[in-house]
N, C-alpha and C positions, 0 to 999 in steps of 0.2 A: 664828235667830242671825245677828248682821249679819256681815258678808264681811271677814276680816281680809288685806291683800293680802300675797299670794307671792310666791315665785320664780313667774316666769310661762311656761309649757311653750311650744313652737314652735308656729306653727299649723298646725293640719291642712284640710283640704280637706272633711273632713268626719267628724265625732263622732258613733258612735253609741251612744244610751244604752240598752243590755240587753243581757246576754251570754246570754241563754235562745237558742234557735234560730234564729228571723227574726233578732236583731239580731247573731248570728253571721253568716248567709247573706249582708244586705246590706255584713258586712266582708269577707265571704270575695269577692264580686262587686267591691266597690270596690274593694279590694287587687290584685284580678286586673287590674282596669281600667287601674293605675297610681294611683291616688290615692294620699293621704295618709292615714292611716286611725287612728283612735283609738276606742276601746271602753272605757268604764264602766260598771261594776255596781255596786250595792250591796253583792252578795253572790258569791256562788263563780259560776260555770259552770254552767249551767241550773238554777240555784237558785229558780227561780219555777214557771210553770206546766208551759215544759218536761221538769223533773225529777221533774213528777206526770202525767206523760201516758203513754200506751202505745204513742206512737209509730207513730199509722197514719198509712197515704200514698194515701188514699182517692177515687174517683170514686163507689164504688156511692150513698153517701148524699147526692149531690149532683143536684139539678132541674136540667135544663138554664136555662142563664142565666149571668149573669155569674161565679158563682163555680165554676161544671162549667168555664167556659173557663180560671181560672186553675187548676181543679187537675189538667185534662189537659194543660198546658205544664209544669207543676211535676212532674208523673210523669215524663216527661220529662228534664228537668233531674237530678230526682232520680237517675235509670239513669246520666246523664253523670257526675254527682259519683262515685257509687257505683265508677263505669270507673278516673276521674282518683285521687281521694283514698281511698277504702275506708273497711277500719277499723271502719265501725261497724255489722257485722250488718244491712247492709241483705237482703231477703227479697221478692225477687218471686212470694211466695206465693196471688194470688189472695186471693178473698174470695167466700164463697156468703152472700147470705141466703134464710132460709128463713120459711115461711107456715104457719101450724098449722092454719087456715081455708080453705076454698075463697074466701073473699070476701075473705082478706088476700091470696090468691094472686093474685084478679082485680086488685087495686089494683097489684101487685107487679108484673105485670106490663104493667099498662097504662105506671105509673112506666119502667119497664128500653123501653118499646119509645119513649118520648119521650130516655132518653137514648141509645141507639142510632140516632137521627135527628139526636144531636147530633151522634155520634162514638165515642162510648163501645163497648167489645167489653162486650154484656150477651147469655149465654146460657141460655135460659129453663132447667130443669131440671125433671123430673118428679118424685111423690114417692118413686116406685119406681127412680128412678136418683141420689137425694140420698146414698143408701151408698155408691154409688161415690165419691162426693167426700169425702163421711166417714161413713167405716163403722162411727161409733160417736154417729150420729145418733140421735134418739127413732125411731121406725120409723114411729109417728103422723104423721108432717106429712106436707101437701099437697103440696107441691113447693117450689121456690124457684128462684134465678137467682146461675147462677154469672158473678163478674168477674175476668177476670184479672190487670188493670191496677193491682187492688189491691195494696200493699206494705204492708211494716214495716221499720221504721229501731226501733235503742236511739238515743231522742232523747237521751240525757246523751252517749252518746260520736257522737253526728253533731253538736252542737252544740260540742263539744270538738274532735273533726277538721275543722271548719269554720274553727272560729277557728285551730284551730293552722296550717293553710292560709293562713289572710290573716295571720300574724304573719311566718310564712317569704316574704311577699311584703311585705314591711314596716311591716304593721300596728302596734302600739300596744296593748296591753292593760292597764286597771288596775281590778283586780277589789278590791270592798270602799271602794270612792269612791262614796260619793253624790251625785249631783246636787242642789245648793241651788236655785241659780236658773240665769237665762239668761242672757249676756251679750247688751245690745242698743247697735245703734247707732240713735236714734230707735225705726222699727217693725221693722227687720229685727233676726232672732237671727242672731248672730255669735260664737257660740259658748257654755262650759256654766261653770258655777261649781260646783268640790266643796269640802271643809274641807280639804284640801291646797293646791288652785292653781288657777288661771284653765287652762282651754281653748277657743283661739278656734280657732272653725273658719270655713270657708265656708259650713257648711251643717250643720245641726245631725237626726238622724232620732230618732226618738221609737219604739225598740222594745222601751217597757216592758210589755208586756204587759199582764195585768189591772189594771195599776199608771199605764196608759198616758195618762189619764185626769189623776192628779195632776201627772205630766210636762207633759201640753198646760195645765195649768192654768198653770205657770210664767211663759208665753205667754200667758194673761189667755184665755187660749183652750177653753172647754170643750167635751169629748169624752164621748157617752154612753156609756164603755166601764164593764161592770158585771160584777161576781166570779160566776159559776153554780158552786158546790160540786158536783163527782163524788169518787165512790170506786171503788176498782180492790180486787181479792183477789188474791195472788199465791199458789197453789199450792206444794206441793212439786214438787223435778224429777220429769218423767214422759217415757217415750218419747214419741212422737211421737202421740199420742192424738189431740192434734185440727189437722190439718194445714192449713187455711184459716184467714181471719180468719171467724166465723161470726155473725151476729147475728140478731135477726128483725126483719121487716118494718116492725113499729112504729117502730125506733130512728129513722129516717127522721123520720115526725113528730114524737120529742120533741126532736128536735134543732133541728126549724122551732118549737117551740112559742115560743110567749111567758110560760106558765104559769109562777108565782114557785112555784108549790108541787113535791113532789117527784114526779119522773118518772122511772121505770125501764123501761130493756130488757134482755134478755140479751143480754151481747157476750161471744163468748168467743174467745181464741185462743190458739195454740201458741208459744214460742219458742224462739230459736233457741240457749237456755241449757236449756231446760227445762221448766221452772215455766210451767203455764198463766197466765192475764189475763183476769179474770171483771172485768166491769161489766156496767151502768153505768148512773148517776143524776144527775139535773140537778135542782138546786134552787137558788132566789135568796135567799141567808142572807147576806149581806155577805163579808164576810172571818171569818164562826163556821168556826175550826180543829177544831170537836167532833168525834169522832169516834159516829156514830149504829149503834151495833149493830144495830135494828131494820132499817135502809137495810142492813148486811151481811149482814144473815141474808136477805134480798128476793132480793138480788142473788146470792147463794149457791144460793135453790132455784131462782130461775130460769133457772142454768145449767144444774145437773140433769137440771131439765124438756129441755132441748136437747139432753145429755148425760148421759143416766145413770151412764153408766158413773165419772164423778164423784162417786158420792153417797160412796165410800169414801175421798176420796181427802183431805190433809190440806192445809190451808191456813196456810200458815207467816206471811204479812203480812198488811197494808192497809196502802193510805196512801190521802193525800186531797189534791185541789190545786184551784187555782180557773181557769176557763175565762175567758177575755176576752169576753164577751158584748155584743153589741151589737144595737137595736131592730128592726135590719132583717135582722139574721143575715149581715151581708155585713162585710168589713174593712174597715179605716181605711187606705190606701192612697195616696201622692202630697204633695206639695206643699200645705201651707197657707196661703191669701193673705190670713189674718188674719193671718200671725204670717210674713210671707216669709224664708227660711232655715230656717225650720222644716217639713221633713219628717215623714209618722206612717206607722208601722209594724205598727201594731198592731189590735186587737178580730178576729181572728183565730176567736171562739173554741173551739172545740174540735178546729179543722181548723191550727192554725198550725203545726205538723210537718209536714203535710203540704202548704204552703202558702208554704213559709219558702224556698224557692231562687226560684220565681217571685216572689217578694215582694221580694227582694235583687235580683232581677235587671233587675222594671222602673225601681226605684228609680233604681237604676245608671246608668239609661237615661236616665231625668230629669237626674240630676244632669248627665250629660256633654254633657246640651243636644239630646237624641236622643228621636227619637216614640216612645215606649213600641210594642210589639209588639203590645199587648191595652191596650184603652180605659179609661182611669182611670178614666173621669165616674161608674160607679155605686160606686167606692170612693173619691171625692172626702172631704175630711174637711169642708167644710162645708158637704153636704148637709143635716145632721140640724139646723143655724142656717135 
């Protein structure tokens, strides 16, 4: 639909397009900085992938390399937000995963003693002291490795206390504007176009998440970022049955995997409302919203199997949302110099909760003309060119 012109808003310093978590984090950072700050969504307040995630704030599933080093700054960060702003059930709960095998146990732990060389606190765990951590284990498993570093955030109200942070610092929010195109002068973006009005900014960031793809396309600019369908079970309230985030050993590789087909592990964990968080499955179906009973029932016995003590217990939802997925498993990350003014925030995928304060913050750093902390080059966005 061609561009009918407005009233034209003031300019900002810099527009960011997503209100899911990351493109909260890089307002709640820019705001702080002093910038100028503007936020559009199409939709509400983590109305994307954020609002289908389970909110973990993770090192254990991460190989040492580029992205163990952004999600040990980002834990980090995270405890500081949590200090500063609250609010939203942040849980420095740890995380155990566990081995049913002596031969997943050997892999487990060769994995935990590469990230322990990185930096990571990984404590091996035997099968005969896995009760101690959770004493409502299967009694069968090998052993496993517990992580402390591991957290849980509710991603819908951290991505809500974030923004409400960078509005009190003068941000700009207009939720339910789409972004049409991009304003350019020649090759530089200079700001966004919705069916309201023009917003020119200085600098434009791209934290549409699995959406983030048609955003760079605006910019002539394409991004392999591709939708992985998971599904989560949510429990009725229960005490406090399973006090870690718990998963096995496999999640690890379906999370590396490239496989379009479906892949499950058991994840399960406690919160801090109640209601357990059974997943979890990765498959490449587009943006298919179906809902696969055969995938819930998967993901149902192979908590079980982790947890018996669950075979009784009743499951009040599901939902389902799509992961930002990208070829090399790594994010989109920096400055684009196909499209100068345009910033990308996104292909995150399944780690962007936990991912979303270091992601805002070197952003940040960029913009204010400042050497990022941690080295873009392998989250460069036109590497995959």
């Amino acid at each position: 639909m061609p561009f009918v012109p407005v009233p034209t808003s003031s300019a900002a310093d810099v527009v960011v397009i997503g209100a899911g978590v990351v493109g909260a984090s890089c307002a709640f950072y820019a705001a702080r900085a002093g910038l100028q700050v503007t936020v559009l969504d199409r939709g509400p307040v983590a109305g994307g992938t954020t609002g289908a995630g389970e909110g973990n704030l993770l090192v254990s599933d991460k190989l040492p390399g580029p992205e163990l080093d952004l999600a040990l700054r980002s834990a980090r960060l995270w405890r500081e937000i949590a200090d500063e702003v609250g609010g939203f059930e942040y849980e420095p709960k740890g995380g155990v995963v566990v081995a049913a095998s002596e031969s997943a146990l050997a892999d487990l732990n060769e994995t935990s003693a590469g990230q322990r060389a990185a930096g990571v606190e990984a404590v091996p765990v035997s099968g005969t002291t896995l009760r101690e951590y959770e004493p409502h284990l299967a009694p069968d498993l090998r052993g496993g490795v517990y992580y402390p570093e591991d957290a849980q955030v509710q991603p819908m109200l951290a991505a809500a206390h974030l923004l409400a942070d960078a509005r009190a610092h003068g941000a700009q929010v207009f939720l339910g504007h789409e972004v049409s195109a991009l304003l350019r002068d020649g090759e530089r973006v200079v700001g966004v176009v919705t069916a309201a009005r023009r917003h020119p900014a200085a600098a434009v960031v791209n934290a549409a998440g699995t959406w983030g793809r048609a955003v760079a396309a605006l910019a002539d600019v394409d991004l392999p970022v591709h939708p992985r369908r998971g599904f989560i079970l949510v429990t009725e309230p229960l005490p406090r049955v399973v006090r870690h985030k718990v998963y096995a050993a496999e999640y690890v590789s379906n999370v590396a995997s490239d496989d379009r087909h479906l892949q499950t592990s058991p994840v399960v964990e406690g919160t801090a409302a109640g209601p357990v968080l059974i997943g979890s499955s990765r498959e490449r179906v587009g943006f298919d919203r179906t809902f696969s009973v055969p995938v819930l029932r998967t993901l149902a016995a192979r908590a079980i199997r982790l947890f018996p003590v669950l075979a009784g217990v009743a499951v009040i939802r599901a939902y389902r949302g799509f992961r930002p997925y990208c070829p090399d498993h790594l994010p989109i990350v920096g400055p684009d110099p196909r499209a100068p003014g345009l910033l990308h925030a996104c292909g995150h995928e399944g780690a962007g909760v936990g991912l979303a304060p270091v992601t805002g913050h070197l952003l940040v750093q960029v913009l204010a003309g400042i050497r990022p902390d941690i080295d873009l080059g392998p989250f460069r966005p036109e590497r995959f060119a």
